[in-house]
N, C-alpha and C positions, 0 to 999 in steps of 0.2 A: 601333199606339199612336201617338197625337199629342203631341208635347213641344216648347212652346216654335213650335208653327208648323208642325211639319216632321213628316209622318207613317214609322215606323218601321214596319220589317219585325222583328219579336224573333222568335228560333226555337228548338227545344227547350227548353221553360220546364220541364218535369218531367222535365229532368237534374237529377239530384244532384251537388251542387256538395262540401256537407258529409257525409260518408255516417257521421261518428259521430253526427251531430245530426237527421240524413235532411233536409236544407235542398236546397230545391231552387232552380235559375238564376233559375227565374219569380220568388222570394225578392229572390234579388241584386237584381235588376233592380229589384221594388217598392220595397226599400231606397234603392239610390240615387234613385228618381224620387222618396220621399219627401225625402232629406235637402238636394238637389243647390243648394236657395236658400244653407242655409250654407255649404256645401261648395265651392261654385263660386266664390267671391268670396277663400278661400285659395290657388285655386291662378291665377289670374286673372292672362293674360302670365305664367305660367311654363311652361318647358318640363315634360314629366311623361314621364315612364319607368314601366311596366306593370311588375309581375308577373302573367302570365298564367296562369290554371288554366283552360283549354277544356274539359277533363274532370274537373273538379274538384281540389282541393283534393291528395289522395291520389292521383291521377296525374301526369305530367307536369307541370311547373310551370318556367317559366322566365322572364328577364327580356327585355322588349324595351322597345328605346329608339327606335328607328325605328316610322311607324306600322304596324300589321300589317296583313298581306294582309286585305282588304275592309273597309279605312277608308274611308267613304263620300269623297269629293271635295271636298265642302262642308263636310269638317272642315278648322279650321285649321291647318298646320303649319309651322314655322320653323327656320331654317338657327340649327345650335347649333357651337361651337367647340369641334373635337374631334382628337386629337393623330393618330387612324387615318384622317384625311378627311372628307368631306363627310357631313354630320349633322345629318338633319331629325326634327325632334320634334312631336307632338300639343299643342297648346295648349287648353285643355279654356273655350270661352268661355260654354255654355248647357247644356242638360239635354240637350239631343237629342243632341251630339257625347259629352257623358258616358254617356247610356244609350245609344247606337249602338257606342261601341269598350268597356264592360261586357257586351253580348251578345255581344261576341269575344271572350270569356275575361276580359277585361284587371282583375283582381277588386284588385286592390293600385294606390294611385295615390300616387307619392313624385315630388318636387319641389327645386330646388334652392334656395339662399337668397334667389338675384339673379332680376330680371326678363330676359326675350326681350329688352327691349330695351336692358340695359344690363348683358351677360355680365361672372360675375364682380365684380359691385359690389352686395355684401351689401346689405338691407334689413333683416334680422336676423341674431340668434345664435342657433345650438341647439347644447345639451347634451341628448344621449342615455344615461340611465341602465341600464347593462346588468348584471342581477346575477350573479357569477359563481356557481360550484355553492357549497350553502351559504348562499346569502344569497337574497332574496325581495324582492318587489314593497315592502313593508312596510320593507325594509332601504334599498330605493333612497328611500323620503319622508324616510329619516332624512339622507340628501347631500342630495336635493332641500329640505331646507328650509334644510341649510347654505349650498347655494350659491346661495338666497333671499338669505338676508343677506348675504352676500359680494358677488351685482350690488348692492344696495340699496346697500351701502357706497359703490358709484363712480357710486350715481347711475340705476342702471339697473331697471328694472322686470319681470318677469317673470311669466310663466302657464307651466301647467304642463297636460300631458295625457299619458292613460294609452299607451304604445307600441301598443296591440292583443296583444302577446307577453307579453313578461315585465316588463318596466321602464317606466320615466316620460322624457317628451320636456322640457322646459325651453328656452319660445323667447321670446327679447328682444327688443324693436322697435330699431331703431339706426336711425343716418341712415345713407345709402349711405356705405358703405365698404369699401376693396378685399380681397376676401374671405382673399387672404393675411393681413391686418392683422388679420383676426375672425379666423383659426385661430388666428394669434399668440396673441390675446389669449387664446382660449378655453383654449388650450392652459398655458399658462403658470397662470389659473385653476384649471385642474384638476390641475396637480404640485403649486400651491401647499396648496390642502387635503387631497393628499394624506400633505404635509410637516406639515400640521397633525394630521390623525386616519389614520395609515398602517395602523389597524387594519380600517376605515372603506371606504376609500377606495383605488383604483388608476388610472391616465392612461396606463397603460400594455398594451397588447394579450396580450400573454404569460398564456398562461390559467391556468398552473402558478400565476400571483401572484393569479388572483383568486379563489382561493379564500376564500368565507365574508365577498368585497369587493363594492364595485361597483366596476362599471368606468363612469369620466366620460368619454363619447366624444368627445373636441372634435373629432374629422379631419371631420365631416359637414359642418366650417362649409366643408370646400376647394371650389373653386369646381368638382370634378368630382362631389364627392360629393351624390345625395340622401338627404333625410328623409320618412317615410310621413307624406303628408298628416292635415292633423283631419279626422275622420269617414271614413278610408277602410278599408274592411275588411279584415281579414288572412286570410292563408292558410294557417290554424293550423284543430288540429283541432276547433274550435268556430268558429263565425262571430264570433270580437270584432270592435268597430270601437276604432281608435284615437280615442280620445275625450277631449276638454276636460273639467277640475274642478277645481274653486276651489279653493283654497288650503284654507277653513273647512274641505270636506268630504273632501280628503284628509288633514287633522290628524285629523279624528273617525272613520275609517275604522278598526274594530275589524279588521278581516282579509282578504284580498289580493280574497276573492270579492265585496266590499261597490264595489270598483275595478274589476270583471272586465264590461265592456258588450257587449253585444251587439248584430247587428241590427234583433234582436225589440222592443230597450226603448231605442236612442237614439233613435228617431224620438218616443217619447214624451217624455224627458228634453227637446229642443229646441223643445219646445211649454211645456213647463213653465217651464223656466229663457231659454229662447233661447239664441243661440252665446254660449257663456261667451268664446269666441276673441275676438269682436268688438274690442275695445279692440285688438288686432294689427293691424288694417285702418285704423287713425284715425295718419293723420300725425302729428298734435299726441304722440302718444302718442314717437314716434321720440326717442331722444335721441343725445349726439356718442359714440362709443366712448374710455376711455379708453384711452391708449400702454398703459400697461401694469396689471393690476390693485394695487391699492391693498394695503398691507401690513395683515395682521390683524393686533389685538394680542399680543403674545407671551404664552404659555399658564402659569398661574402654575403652579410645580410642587407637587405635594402635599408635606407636611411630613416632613419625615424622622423627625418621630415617631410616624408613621400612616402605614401604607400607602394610609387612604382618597382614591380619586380626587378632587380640587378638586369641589366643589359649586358652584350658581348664585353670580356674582358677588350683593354686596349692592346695594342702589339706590344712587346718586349721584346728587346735588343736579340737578334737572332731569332727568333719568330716569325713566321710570315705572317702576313696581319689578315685575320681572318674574311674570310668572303663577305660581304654585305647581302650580295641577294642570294637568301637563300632561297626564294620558289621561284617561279620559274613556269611560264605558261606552256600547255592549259593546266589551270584546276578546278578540279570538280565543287561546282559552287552548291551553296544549299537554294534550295526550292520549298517556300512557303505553299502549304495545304491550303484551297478554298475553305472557309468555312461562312454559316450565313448569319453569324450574332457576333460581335465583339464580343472575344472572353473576359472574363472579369482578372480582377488584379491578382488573385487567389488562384486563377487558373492555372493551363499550362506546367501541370507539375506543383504547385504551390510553393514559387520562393519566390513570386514576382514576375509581373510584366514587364516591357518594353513596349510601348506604342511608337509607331515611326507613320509618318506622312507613306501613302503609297501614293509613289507619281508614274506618268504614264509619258515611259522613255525607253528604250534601250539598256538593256543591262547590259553593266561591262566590268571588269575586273581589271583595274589601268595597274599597269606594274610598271614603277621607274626604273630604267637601268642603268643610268650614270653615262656616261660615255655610249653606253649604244643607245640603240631608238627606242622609245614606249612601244608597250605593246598592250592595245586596250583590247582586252580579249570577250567576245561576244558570248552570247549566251551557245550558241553552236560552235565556240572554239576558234572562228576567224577573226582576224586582225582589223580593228574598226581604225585604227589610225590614218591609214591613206586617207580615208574618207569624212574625217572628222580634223582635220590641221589645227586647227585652233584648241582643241583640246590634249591633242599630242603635244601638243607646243606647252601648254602648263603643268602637263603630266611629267615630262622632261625634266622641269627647274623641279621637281620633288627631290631628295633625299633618293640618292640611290639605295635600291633595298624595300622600300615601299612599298605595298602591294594593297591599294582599297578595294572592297568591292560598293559595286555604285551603281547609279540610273544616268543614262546620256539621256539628256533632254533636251529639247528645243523651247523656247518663250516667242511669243509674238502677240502684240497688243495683248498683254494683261493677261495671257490663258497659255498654259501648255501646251502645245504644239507639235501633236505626236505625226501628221502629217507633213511636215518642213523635213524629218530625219528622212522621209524617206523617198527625196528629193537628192538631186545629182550636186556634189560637190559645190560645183560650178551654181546652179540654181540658188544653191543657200548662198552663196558669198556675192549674191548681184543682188541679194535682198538683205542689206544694211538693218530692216528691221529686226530680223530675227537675230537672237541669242543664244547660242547654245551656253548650256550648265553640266559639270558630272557632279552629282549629288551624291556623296559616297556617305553609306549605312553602317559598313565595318570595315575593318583597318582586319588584314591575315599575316601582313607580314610588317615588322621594321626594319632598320638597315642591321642585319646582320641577326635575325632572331624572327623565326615562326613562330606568331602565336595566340594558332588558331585553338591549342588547346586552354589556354584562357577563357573565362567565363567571358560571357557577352558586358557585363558591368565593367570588368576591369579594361576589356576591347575598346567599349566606349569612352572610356576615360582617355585611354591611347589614342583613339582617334579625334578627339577632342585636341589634345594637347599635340598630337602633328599635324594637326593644322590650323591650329592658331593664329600664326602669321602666317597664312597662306590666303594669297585675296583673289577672289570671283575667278576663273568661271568653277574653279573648287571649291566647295563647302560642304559643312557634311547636314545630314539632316534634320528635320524638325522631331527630335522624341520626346516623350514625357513619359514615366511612371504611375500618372494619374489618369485614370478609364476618362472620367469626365472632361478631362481637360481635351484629351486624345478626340473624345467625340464633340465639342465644342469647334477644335480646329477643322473635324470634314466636314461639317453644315456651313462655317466661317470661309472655309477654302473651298467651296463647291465649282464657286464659278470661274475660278481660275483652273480647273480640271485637274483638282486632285481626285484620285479614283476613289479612298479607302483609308485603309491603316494595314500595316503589317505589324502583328502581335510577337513577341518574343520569349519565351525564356528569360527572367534574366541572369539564371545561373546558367544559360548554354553555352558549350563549347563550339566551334564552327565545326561541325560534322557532317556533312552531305547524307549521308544515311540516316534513314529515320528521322531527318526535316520536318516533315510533316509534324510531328509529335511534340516540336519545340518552338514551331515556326509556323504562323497560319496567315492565311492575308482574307483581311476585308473589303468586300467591295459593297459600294452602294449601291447599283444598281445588281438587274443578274446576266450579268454578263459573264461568260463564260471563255477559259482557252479551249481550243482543239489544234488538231494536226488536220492539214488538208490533207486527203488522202487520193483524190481525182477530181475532175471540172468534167460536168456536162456539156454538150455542144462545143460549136466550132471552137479549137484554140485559138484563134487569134477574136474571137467574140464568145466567152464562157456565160452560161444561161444560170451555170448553179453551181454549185462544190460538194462535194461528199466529206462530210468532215467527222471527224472521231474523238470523241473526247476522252479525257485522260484518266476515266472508269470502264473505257474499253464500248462504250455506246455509240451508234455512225450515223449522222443524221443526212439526208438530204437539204438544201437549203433552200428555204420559201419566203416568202415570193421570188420569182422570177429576179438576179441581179438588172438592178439598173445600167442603163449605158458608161456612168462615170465607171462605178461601182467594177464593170465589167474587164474597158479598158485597164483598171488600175489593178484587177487579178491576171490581165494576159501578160501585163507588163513584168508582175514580179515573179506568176509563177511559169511564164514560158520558157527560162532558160533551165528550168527543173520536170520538164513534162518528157517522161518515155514513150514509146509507139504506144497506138490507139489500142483499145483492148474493148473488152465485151462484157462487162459484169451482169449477175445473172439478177440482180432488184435494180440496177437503171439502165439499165443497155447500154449501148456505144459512150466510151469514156476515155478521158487520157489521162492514165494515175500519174503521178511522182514521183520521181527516182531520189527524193531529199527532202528532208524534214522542213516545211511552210507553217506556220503558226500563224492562227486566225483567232478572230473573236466573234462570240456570238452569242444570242439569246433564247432562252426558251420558255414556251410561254404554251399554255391551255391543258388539256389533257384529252388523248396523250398529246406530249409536247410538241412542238412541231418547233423545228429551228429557222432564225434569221440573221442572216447573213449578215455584221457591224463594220472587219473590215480584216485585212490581212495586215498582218507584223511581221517587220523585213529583216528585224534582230533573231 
């Protein structure tokens, strides 16, 4: 291969580098010869330190700082100051010295703050966001946007880019300064907001403290420490690259996988957007470091008449007055774990239950926006508003800024009505009988404050008191704290087609990851969700479904669908059905090309499944 002038010897291209993703070296390699125009101007006169995977990923993997055995000669390398002796490092100046020491393993490329030629005299700052167990990718934007405003305060500007791992980098332009003075500061930075939100927030290493935090890493700024270059790839068991994103599109990021890049798609993002990094490279951009960070205002305490936490300040004269809605669809909602016993009150962690009514509706996450339209966002992310007017129309008169998450439900004659939702418009408004309800369980946002990291007690309290005066077709649900009382209401509610209970935490935070662990739902009967995954027989008349449950098991369905039964699978899943295909356990089949949710039962051993009905949410 030719790069930049200088012909390459590459060897073994169909090693497996990633063997969960089956990613081969040949991969690596095309990667960086795509990305290496941006890539190379970040680490440009800097020393670079490898982590090497020669055999991938899942074998041996270690760090080297010295160049490795068969660095070509004509790469650059420079004498680094190092407390064990003499210590010469790769200087990465073109494509050809980048793809020559990546076909030696070298798959990881981190950098220190200062240049080769002036050790130890920062040109920026980074803070690395790292979540400790408990807390997510999603938890780290919530310090990254705080300590946004915290540099703004003293003056300093900042971009942000995804780790490749778990967390977010935050790096500042400065003018040279001695990389002591940039720990100092960083450091000091990060006790200070952790003295602010110590709920939030940790600056300290000790892992026992970070649970459910993040931890601000200032020590990266020390002049021994590196940070994983932009655009370099990790050695995690997916191929991510640590990647640049703009500020807009990590605030709109519904859930941690919308941040999760890879190989395959940043070489298209830098075509589209170009290096978001760029403005890091521009002098002008540099500014002086302050001595020390700047005092935040002190935090007004909540009333002693209300527990409620302080809400957004109000505007002040020459201020803009802050946003109302801060989220913003879609967001990644949580998902209650099947389980087959009500937990007891003691469960779930031990700080306490939530029981809630499970009803049997449409989940949706209705978000008011004041002046623009609702947007009641489905469990797959589409806009249930067109189709539901009557409830758009109540979600509207909400508080702009609002964001419940809730069950769309139908009523008719005394019982839940989960067959009216998935009836045409038009169908439900010529039947006067039916009622629709959104029965909303948790409140994620209010006007002008996220706050999903609130426990689930103090949510309900919020939710309680927003809607208060808010009457029918909004209310929020039936919960109690008491197991017995919880299972008195599903025997009391049966025949109005309550399913269950959904069990809670009730010190959880709204966390999408790790749901399961804090959030379980009961059902009475054993009914089960799956994904359709193909229909037997003709598509416009289906005999059966091949359906998959969400432990990865794929049942055929039996008996034979009835004729209702059948029609009302050609109907919802015809406009989702790809060409005819051949599977090798049913023969002739027409898969899916989009996720169909159904329900069904099992029953004997081994089980055999039966077919209850498909859900159009």
């Amino acid at each position: 291969m030719t790069v930049d002038g200088r012909t390459l010897a590459l060897s073994h291209l169909d090693k497996v580098y990633y063997p969960r993703t089956g990613t081969l070296k040949g991969e690596v390699l095309r990667y960086y010869a795509a990305v290496h125009t941006a890539l190379l101007p970040h680490l440009r006169d800097r020393p670079v330190s490898f982590l090497r995977c020669p055999d991938g990923v899942e074998a041996e993997v270690f760090v080297a700082k010295n160049p490795p055995p068969g660095t070509p000669d004509w790469v650059r390398s420079v004498e680094v100051p190092s407390n064990t002796g003499e210590l010469r490092q790769v200087v990465l100046e073109d494509g050809a010295a980048l793809l020559a020491l990546a076909n030696l393993g070298c798959l990881e490329l981190h950098v220190p703050q200062w240049h080769a030629a002036a050790p130890a005299l920062a040109d920026r700052l980074v803070l690395d966001l790292d979540p400790g167990e408990g807390a997510d990718l999603l938890t780290c934007r919530a310090v990254a946007l705080l300590l946004r405003e915290r540099l703004a305060a003293d003056g300093l500007a900042s971009w942000v880019k995804t780790s490749g791992s778990k967390g977010l980098h935050l790096l500042v332009p400065i003018e040279p300064t001695p990389s002591a003075r940039v720990s100092g500061y960083a450091k000091a930075l990060a006790a200070a907001l952790e003295a602010e939100h110590p709920e939030l927030v940790v600056h300290t290493m000790a892992k026992a403290r970070r649970r459910g935090r993040v931890l601000v890493d200032w020590s990266q700024n020390n002049a021994k420490k590196t940070t994983a270059a932009p655009y370099t790839l990790r050695a995690r068991p997916r191929p991510t690259v640590s990647t640049p994103v703009s500020w807009a599109e990590l605030e709109r990021a519904g859930g941690e996988e919308e941040l999760a890049f890879t190989l395959a798609e940043v070489p298209d993002r830098l075509a589209a957007h170009g290096d978001l990094f760029a403005p890091l490279l521009d002098p002008g951009q540099a500014r002086p470091l302050p001595a020390a960070p700047s005092a935040a205002a002190p935090p007004v305490p909540p009333s002693a008449a209300s527990p409620e936490p302080p809400g957004p300040p109000a505007p002040s004269p020459g201020r803009p007055r802050r946003a109302r809605q801060v989220l913003h669809p879609p967001v990644e909602v949580m998902r209650p774990a099947a389980v087959t016993a009500v937990p007891p009150a003691d469960g779930l962690g031990g700080a306490g239950v939530q029981y809630e009514l499970k009803l049997d509706g449409f989940r949706c996450v209705a978000f008011a926006r004041g002046d623009g339209p609702p947007f009641l966002q489905s469990r797959t992310g589409r806009d249930l508003a067109p189709e539901f007017p009557p409830i758009a129309a109540a979600v509207a008169r909400l508080p702009e800024g609002l964001v419940l998450d809730a069950e769309l439900v139908a009523w008719r004659g005394g019982r839940f009505a989960f067959g009216e939702l998935l009836r045409t418009r038009q169908a439900r408004a010529a039947a006067p009988e039916v009622a629709l309800g959104l029965i909303a369980f948790d409140v994620l946002a209010l006007p002008g404050r996220d706050v999903r990291r609130l426990p689930l007690t103090d949510r309900r309290r919020l939710l309680l008191a927003a809607l208060a005066d808010v009457p029918p077709p909004i209310q929020p649900v039936m919960a109690t704290t008491d197991r017995a009382e919880a299972l008195e209401w599903v025997e009391q509610l049966a025949d109005t087609g309550v399913e269950g209970l959904v069990c809670k935490a009730a010190g959880s935070p709204y966390r999408p990851r790790g749901a399961g662990r804090t959030w379980v739902k009961y059902r009475r009967s054993d009914t089960l969700d799956a994904t359709v995954r193909a229909l037997t027989g003709p598509a416009a008349h289906p005999h059966a479904l091949i359906l998959q449950l969400d432990d990865g098991r794929v049942f055929l369905t039996t008996p034979r669908l009835t004729p209702v039964q059948s029609r009302a699978v050609a109907e919802l899943a015809g406009p989702l059905l790809g060409p005819a295909a051949t599977d090798p356990d049913h023969g002739p089949v027409h898969p899916l090309t989009a996720p169909l949710r159904a329900e069904l039962t099992l029953t004997g051993r081994p089980p055999t499944a039966t077919f209850v009905r498909l859900r159009g949410d």
